[in-house]
N, C-alpha and C positions, 0 to 999 in steps of 0.2 A: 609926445614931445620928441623932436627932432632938432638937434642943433649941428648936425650939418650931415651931407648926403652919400650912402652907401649903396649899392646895387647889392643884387640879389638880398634885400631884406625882406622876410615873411610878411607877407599884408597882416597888420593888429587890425582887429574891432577897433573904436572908438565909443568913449561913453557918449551918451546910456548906451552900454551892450547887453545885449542878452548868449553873447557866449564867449570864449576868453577872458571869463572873467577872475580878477584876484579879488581872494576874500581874507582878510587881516584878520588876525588874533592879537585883538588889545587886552593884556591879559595887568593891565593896572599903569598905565599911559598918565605921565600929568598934563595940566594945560599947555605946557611952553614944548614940552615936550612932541606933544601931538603939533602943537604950530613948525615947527621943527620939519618935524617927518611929512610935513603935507607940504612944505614951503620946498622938498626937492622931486615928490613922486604922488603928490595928487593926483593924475591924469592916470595913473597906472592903478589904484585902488579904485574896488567898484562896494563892495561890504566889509565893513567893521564888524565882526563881532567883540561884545564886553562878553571875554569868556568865561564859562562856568557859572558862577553865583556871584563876580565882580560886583556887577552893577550892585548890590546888595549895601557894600559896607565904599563903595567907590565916592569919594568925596568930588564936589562940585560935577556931579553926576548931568546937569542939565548941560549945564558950559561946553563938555565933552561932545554931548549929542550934538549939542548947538553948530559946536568948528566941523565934524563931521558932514554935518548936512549941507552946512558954509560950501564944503568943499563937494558939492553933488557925488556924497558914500552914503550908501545904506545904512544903516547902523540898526542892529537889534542883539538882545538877551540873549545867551550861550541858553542851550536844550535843557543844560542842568535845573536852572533856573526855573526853565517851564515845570520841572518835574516835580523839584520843590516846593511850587502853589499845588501841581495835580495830587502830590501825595498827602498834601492835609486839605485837600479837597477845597480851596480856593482859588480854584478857576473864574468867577466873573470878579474874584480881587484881580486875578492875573488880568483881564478883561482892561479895568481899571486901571492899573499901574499903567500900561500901551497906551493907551490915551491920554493919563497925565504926561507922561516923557514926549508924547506926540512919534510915536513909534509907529510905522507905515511896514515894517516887517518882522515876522517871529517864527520863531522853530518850534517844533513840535517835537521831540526824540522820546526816547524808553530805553535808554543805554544805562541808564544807572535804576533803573526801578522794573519789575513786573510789571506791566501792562497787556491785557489781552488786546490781539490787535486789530482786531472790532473797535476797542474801543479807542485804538490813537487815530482809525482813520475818520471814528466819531467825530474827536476834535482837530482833528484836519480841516472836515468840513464844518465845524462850526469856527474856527479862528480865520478860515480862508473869509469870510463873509466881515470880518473887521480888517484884514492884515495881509500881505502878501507869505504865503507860509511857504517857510524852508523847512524840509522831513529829513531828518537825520536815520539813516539804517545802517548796522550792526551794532554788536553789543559794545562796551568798555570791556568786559570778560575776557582777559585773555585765552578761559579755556573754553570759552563758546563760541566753537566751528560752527558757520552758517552756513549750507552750501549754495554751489551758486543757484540752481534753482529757485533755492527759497530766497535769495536776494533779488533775483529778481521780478517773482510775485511780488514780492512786500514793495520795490520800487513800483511796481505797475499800476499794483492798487492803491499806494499813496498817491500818485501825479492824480491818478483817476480823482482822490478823494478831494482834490484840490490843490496839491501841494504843487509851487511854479518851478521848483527844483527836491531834488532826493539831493542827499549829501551821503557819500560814505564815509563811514566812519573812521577815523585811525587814530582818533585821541589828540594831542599838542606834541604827543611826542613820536606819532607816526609809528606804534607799535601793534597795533588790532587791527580789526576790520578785515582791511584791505591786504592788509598787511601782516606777514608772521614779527615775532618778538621781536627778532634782529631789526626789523626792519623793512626787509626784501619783500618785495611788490609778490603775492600771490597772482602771477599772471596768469594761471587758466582761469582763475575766478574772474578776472577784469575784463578777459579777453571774450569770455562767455556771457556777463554782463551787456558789454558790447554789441555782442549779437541781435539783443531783445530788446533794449533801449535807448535811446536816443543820445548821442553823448551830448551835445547840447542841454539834454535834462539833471545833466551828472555833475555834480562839485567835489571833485575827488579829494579831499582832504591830505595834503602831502607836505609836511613842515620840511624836510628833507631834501635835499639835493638829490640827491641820488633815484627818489619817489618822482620831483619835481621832471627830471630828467626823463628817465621813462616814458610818464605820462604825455609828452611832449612829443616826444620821439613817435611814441602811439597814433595819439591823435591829432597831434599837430600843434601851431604856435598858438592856438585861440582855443586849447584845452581849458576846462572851468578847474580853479584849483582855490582851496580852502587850508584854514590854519596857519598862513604864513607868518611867520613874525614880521614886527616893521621894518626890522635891519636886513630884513632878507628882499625887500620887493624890488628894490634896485636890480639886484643879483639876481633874481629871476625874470625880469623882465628882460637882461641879455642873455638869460636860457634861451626864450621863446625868440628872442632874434638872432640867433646863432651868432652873439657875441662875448662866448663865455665858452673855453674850450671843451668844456663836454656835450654842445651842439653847433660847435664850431663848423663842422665842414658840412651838417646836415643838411641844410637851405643852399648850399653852394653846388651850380649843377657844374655836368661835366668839363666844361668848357676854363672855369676857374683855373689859375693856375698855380702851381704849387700846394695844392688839395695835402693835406698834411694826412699819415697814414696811419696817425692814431685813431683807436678803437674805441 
C-alpha cells in the first residue's frame, strides 16, 4: 500500500511472498478488534500465529481463522500447542483438530519439551504431507546455549525433512534463542547462520525494535521476521522502508541531500 510517491524506497515483496515476510503474534485478538487491525495493514501481514496454547481456551476460534484467511494471512497453532498433543501422545488428534479449523499450516517446535531430534524431524516429515510446516529451533531455556554449528545442522536437516521455513527462536519477548536476556542480537551466531543457510529460509523471530532493526540492516528491507505484535506492523513496515529514523538514511544513496549523521 502506497498512498503517495517517495524515491529511493526499498522494493517490498508483494503477497503471496515467499520472502519479506511479517509474521503476527495474536496472542488473544477479538473479532472487532482483528477487523480493526486488518482494516489499516492487511497487505503488510503474510502469518498469524494464535500464540502458544491460545487457540485452546480462544472463543469464536473459527470466526478468527475465518477474517484471517478473508484477509489472504496464513494462520496456524503456536509450537507450544503442537507439543501439548505430542507429549500425551495425541498426534492424529492433532492431525484432526488441522482439518477441522481447515488449517493449511503448523509448526512443529521442542522448545518447551524433550524431544530427540530423530524424532521432530519424524514429524516434520509426516505433518509436511498434511500441512505447510513451520520448524521452530532453539530452546525457551534461557540457560541452553546452542552453538552456532549445531543451529545450523538442526536448520539443515529440518528444511531437508520438509519444513518450508526454520523459525529462530526468541520467545514473545525476544529474550533466547537468538538472543542474550537483555535482548541484544547474538550476532556471530546470526552472522554464521548466515553463512550456511538460505536467509530466505529464515523467520527471525524479533518482537523488538532494536532486533527488528538489525535484522534489516543485515539482510535487507525483505528480511523474514516473526513474533510481531499487531501494534507494531505499521512501525515496522517504515523500518524496512527507511521511514522511521533508525533506517532512515539507510536506503538513501549518496546523492540525497541533507543525509542526517545519526548513527
Amino acid at each position: 500500500m502506497k498512498n503517495f510517491k517517495l524515491k529511493q524506497i526499498p522494493d517490498r515483496t508483494t503477497k503471496p511472498r515467499d520472502n519479506g515476510i511479517t509474521m503476527v503474534m495474536d496472542k488473544g485478538l477479538g473479532l472487532h478488534e482483528i477487523e480493526n487491525f486488518l482494516s489499516v495493514c492487511d497487505n503488510s501481514v503474510d502469518i498469524v500465529k494464535l500464540g502458544f496454547g491460545t487457540a485452546y481456551v480462544t472463543q469464536n476460534l473459527q470466526q478468527k481463522i475465518k477474517l484471517y484467511k478473508e484477509a489472504n494471512i496464513k494462520v496456524y497453532f503456536g509450537g507450544t500447542l503442537f507439543e501439548a498433543f505430542i507429549v500425551r501422545n495425541q498426534f492424529d488428534d492433532y492431525l484432526k483438530m488441522l482439518e477441522k479449523f481447515g488449517l493449511e499450516h503448523a509448526e512443529v517446535s521442542d522448545g518447551s519439551i524433550e524431544m530427540p531430534h530423530e524424532i521432530k524431524l519424524s514429524y516434520i516429515n509426516k505433518l509436511s504431507k498434511y500441512a505447510t510446516v513451520l520448524s521452530e529451533v532453539g530452546s525457551k531455556d534461557v540457560e541452553k546455549i546452542i552453538p552456532p554449528y549445531q543451529w545450523i545442522e538442526l536448520m539443515k536437516s529440518e528444511l531437508k525433512a520438509g519444513a518450508w521455513k526454520v523459525i529462530a527462536e526468541a520467545r514473545e519477548a525476544g529474550n533466547v534463542g537468538v538472543y542474550r536476556s537483555s535482548g541484544e542480537v547474538r550476532e556471530g551466531l546470526v552472522q554464521e547462520i548466515l553463512t550456511k543457510i538460505p536467509e530466505e529460509k529464515i523467520i527471525w523471530e524479533a518482537p523488538q525494535k532494536a532486533q527488528q532493526t538489525y535484522f534489516i540492516k543485515l539482510v535487507g528491507a525483505n528480511v523474514n521476521l516473526g513474533n510481531i505484535a499487531p501494534n507494531e506492523v505499521i512501525p515496522l513496515e517504515t523500518l524496512r522502508l527507511g521511514l522511521r529514523s533508525d533506517t532512515f538514511t539507510f536506503f538513501l544513496n549518496k546523492g540525497a541531500k541533507f543525509i542526517s549523521k545519526k548513527k
